[in-house]
C-alpha positions in Angstrom: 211.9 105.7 30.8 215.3 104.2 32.0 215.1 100.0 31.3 215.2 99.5 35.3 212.5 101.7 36.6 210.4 100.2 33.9 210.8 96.7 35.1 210.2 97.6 38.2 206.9 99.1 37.5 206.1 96.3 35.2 206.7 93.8 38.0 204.8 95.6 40.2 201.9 96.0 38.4 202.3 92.7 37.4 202.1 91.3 41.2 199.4 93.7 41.5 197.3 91.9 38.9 197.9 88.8 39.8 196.4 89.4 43.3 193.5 90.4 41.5 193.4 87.8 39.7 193.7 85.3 42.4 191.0 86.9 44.4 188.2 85.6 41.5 186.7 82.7 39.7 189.5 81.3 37.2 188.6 78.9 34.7 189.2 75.0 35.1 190.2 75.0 30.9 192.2 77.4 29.2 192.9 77.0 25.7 195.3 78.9 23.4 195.7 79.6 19.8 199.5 80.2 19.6 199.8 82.4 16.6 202.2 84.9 15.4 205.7 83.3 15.6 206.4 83.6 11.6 205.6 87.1 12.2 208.0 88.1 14.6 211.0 86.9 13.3 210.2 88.7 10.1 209.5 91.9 13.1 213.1 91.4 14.4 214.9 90.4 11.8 215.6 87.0 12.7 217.6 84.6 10.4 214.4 81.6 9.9 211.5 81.3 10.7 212.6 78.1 12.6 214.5 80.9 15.2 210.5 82.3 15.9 209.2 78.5 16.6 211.8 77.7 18.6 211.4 80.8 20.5 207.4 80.1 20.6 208.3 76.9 22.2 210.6 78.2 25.0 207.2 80.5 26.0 205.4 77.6 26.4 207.4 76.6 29.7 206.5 80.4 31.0 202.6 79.9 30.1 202.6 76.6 31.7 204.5 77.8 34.8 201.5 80.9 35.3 198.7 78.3 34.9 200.6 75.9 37.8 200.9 79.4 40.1 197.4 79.8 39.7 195.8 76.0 39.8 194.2 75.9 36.4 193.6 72.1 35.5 194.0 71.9 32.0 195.6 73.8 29.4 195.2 73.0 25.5 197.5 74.7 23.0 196.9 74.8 19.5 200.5 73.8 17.7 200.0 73.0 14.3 197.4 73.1 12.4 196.7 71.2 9.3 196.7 73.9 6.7 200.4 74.3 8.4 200.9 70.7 7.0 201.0 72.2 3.4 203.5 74.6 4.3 207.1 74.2 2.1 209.0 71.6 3.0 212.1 73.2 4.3 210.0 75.1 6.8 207.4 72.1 7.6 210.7 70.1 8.6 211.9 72.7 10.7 208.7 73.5 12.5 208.5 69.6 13.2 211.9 69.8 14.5 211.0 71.8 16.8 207.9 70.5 18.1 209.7 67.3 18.3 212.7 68.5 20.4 209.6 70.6 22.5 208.2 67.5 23.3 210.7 65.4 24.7 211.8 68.3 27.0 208.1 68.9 28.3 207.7 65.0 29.0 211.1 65.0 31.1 210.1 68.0 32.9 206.9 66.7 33.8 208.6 63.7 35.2 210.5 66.3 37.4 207.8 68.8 38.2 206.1 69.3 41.3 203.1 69.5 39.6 203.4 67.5 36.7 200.7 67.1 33.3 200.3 64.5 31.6 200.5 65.4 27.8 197.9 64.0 25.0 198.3 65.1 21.5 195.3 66.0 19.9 194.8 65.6 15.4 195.0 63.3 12.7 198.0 61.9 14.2 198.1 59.6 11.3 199.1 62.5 8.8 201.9 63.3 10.7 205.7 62.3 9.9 206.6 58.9 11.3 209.4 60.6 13.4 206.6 63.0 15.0 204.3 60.2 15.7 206.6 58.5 17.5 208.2 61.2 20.0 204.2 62.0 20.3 204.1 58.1 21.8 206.4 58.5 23.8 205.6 61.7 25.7 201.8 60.4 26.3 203.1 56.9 27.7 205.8 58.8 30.1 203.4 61.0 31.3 199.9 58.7 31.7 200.5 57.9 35.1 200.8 61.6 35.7 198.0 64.3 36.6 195.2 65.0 37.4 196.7 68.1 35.8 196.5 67.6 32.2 198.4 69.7 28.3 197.1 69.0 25.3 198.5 69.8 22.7 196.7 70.0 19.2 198.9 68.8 15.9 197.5 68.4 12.5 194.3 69.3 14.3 191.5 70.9 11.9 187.9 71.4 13.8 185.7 70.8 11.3 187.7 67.2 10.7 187.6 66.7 14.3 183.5 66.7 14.2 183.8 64.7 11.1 186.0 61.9 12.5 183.9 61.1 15.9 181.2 60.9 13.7 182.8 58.3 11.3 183.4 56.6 14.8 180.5 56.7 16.1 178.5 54.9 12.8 181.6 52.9 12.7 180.8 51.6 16.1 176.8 51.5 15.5 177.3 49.4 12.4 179.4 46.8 14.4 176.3 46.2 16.5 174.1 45.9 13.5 172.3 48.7 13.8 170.5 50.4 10.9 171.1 54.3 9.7 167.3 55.1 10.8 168.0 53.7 14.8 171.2 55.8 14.9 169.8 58.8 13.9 166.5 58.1 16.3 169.2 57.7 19.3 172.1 60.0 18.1 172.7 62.8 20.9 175.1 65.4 21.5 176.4 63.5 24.0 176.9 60.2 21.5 178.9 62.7 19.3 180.9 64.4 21.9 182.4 60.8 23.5 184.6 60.9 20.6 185.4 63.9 20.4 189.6 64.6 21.1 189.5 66.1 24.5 186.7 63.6 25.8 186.3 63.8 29.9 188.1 67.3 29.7 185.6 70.1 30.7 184.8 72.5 27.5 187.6 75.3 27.5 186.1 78.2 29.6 188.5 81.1 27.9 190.0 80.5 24.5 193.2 83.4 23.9 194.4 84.3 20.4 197.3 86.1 19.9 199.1 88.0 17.2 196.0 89.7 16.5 194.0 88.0 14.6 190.0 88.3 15.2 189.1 84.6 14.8 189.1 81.0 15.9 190.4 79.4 12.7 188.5 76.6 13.5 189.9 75.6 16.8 187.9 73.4 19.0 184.9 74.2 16.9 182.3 71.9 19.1 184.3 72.4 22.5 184.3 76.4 22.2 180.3 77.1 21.9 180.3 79.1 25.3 183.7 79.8 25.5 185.2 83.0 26.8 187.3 84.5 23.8 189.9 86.7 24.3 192.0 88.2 21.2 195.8 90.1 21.8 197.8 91.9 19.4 200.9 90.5 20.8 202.7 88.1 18.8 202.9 84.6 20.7 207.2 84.8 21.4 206.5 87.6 22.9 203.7 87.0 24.8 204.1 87.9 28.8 202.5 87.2 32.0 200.9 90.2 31.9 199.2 89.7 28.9 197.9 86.9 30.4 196.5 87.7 33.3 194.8 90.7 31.6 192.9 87.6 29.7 192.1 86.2 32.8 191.2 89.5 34.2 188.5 90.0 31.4 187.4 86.6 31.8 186.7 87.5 35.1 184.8 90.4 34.0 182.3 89.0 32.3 178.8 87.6 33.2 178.5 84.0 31.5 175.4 83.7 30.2 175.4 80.2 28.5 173.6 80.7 25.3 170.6 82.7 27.4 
C-alpha cells in the first residue's frame, strides 16, 4: 500500500475511533507502564539506548496531548523503576539525563498550556541522584498552583516498598501519640493505610496500559490497581500511537466492571 493512502486510512480510522470513543464512559485515572524503549533501539538499530529514552520521552507530550482531547483528569506514568536503579552506570546516567531534561520541559509547558497539570513525582525520592531530586523540586513547586488536572510521574518507585513505607508512616505517626502496637492494630483500616499512600486524594487508576508486550504489572501501583482495568500491547512504548490508545480506551469501554463481585 502506497505510504499516503495508508495514512489516510489510518487517520481516518483513527477519527473514527475517537468518536467512538468520545461517545462512552472514559476513565477519570489512567495509568501507564511505559516499557519497551531499550527494546526498540536495539529493533532499529539505534546508536544507545539513551536515543530510545529520549525518544520514549518525546511520546509522552503525544499521550498527554490525547488525554487533554479527551478530559481525562489524571494520568500516572511509570518512569523508572527501582530495579532500573541497578542498571550500569553509563546507562543509569543517561536514562537520568533524560528524565531530567523531560522534566524541565514538561513543567515549562505546563506553565504555557491551556490546560495545564501539575506534576508530582512519585518513589523513594531519597535514592535518587541529587541532581534528579532537585529538577524533581522544582517541576512540583512550578506547577502546584496548577490543575485540577494532575501527572504523576513514578521514579525509583517499587509497589511493594510503597505499601511498606505508608506503613512505617503510619506507626511512625501512632507512636508519636503514644499509642501502643495492640490500639493500632485494633484501629488500623484500609483507609489509615491508604492516606499515605503516594497518589493519596487521586481516585484509584481505572485502566492501567502496558506496553511492549509484556503480560504483567511489575509491581506497579500494587494497592491502587486492585479493580483496575488492565490492558496489555505488543507495541513498544516509542512507538506507541494514538490509535493504540484509544483501542485501550475502547476495551475499557467494553467491559462490565464488576468490583471484586
Amino acid at each position: 500500500m502506497k505510504p499516503l493512502l495508508k495514512s489516510a486510512l489510518y487517520g481516518l480510522y483513527t477519527r473514527r475511533l475517537l468518536r467512538q470513543v468520545q461517545r462512552g464512559p472514559l476513565p477519570r485515572h489512567v495509568a501507564l507502564i511505559l516499557d519497551g524503549n531499550r527494546r526498540f533501539a536495539r529493533l532499529h538499530g539505534l546508536e544507545s539506548p539513551q536515543v530510545g529514552h529520549q525518544m520514549g520521552a518525546e511520546k509522552l507530550d503525544e499521550l498527554l496531548a490525547w488525554c487533554d482531547e479527551l478530559a481525562i483528569p489524571v494520568v500516572t506514568v511509570w518512569a523508572l523503576s527501582m530495579d532500573n536503579l541497578s542498571r550500569r552506570p553509563e546507562e543509569l546516567g543517561e536514562l537520568i539525563e533524560v528524565i531530567e531534561s523531560k522534566l524541565q520541559a514538561l513543567a515549562q509547558a505546563q506553565r504555557r498550556h491551556r490546560s495545564p497539570r501539575s506534576i508530582h513525582a512519585l518513589g523513594r525520592l531519597e535514592m535518587l541522584p541529587d541532581s534528579l531530586r532537585s529538577m524533581i523540586a522544582d517541576a512540583e513547586t512550578s506547577t502546584a498552583h496548577l490543575g485540577p488536572l494532575r501527572l504523576n510521574i513514578a521514579l525509583g518507585y517499587d509497589g511493594r516498598e510503597e505499601i511498606t513505607q505508608a506503613v512505617k508512616n503510619l506507626l511512625l505517626e501512632q507512636a508519636e501519640k503514644e499509642e501502643s502496637l495492640r490500639d493500632v492494630a485494633d484501629k488500623l483500616t484500609s483507609q489509615e493505610i491508604a492516606r499515605w499512600l503516594y497518589c493519596n486524594g487521586d481516585p484509584d487508576p481505572d485502566l492501567i496500559i502496558r506496553t511492549s508486550g509484556e503480560l504483567r504489572l511489575s509491581g506497579f501501583l500494587l494497592w491502587q490497581s486492585a479493580y483496575s482495568e488492565l490492558y496489555f500491547c505488543d507495541t513498544l512504548w516509542p512507538a506507541f500511537r494514538k490509535v493504540d490508545f484509544l483501542r485501550a480506551l475502547r476495551s475499557y469501554q467494553q467491559r462490565e466492571r464488576r468490583f471484586g463481585t
